[in-house]
C-alpha positions in Angstrom: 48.8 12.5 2.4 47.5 15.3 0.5 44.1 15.8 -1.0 43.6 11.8 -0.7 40.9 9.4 0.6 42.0 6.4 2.4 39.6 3.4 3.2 40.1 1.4 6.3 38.8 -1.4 7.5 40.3 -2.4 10.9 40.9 -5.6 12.3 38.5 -5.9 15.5 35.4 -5.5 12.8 33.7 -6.9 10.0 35.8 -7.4 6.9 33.7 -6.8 4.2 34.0 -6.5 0.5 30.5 -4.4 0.1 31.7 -1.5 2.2 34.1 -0.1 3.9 34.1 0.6 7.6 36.0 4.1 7.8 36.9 6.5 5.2 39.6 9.3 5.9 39.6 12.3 4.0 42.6 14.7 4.1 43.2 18.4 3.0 44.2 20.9 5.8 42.8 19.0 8.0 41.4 15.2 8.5 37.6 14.2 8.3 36.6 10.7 9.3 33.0 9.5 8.0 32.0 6.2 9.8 29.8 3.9 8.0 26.5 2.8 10.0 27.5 0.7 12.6 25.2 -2.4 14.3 25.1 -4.8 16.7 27.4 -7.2 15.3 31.2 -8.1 16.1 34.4 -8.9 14.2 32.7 -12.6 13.4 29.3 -11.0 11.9 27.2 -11.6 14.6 24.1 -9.7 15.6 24.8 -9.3 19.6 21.9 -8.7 21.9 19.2 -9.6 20.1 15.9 -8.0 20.9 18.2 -6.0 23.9 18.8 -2.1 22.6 20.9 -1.6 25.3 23.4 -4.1 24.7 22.9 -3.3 21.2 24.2 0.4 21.6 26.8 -0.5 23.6 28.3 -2.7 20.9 27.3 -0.4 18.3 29.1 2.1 20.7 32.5 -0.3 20.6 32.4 -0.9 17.0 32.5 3.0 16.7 35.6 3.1 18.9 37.4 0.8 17.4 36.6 3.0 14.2 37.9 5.8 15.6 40.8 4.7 16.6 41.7 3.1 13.2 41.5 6.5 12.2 43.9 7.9 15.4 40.9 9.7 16.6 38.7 9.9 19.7 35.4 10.6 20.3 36.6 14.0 21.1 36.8 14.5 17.4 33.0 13.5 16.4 31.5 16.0 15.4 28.1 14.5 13.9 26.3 11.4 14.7 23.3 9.8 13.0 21.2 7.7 14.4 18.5 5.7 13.4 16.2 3.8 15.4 13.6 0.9 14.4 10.1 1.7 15.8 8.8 0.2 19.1 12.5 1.1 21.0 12.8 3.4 23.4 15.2 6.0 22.6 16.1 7.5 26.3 17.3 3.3 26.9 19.7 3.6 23.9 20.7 7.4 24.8 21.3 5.9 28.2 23.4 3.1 27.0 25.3 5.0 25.1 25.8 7.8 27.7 28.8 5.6 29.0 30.9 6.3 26.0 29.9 9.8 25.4 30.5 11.0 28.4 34.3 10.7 28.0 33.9 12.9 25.2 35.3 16.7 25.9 32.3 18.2 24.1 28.7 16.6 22.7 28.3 16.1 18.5 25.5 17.1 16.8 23.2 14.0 16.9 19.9 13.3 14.5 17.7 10.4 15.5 15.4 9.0 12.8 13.1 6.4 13.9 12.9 3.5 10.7 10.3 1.2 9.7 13.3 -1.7 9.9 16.7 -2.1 9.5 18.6 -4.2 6.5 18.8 -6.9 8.6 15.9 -7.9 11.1 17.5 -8.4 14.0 19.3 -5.2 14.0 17.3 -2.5 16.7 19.9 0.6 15.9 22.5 2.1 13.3 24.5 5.0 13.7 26.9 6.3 12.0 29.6 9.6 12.8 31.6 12.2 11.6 35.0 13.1 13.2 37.1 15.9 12.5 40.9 16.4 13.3 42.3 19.8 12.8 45.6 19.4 10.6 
């Protein structure tokens, strides 16, 4: 695959026809972008409602199962955005997430942005993430 974009949407997530849930990008080497991930699993549910902590750990999930789509790890993140609705506590979701990133050889470059609100009202976090795999 030279120069091309591939789209994936695994099974294990959301299927849905407004987005896609991983795109690949491919030149001399291989850049994942993962779309915003939520609290919500493979049947489109919202889990852990009003809980951030169980909400970042599934956010945390959905982005593993992106990353392996892709054949990646969360060695190869390189950026992750974060965003936040007011009235969380952001050291509870770092310290949910800590779990996950832990395993990771080296730390991404994170941004937090704290939001008015979410597209969907239940939803206390997104994030989305960057990985890069050399070619």
């Amino acid at each position: 695959m030279t120069n091309a974009i591939q789209h994936i949407n695994p099974g294990g997530m959301l299927q849905s026809p407004a987005f896609s849930q991983v795109i690949v990008t491919e030149g001399s080497g291989k850049t994942i972008y993962i779309g915003g991930q939520n609290a919500v699993n493979a049947k489109g549910e919202t889990v852990g409602k009003g809980d951030i902590k169980t909400q970042t750990e599934q956010v945390m999930k959905n982005i593993l199962t992106a990353l392996a789509a892709a054949d990646v790890t969360l060695d190869q993140v390189v950026k992750l955005t974060i965003c936040l609705v007011q009235g969380n506590d952001p050291a509870e979701a770092f310290a949910a997430a800590q779990p996950f990133m832990s395993k990771a050889a080296a730390p991404p470059v994170i941004t937090v942005i704290l939001v008015a609100a979410l597209g969907h009202p239940d939803h206390l976090l997104e994030i989305d993430a960057i990985a890069f795999a050399a070619g």
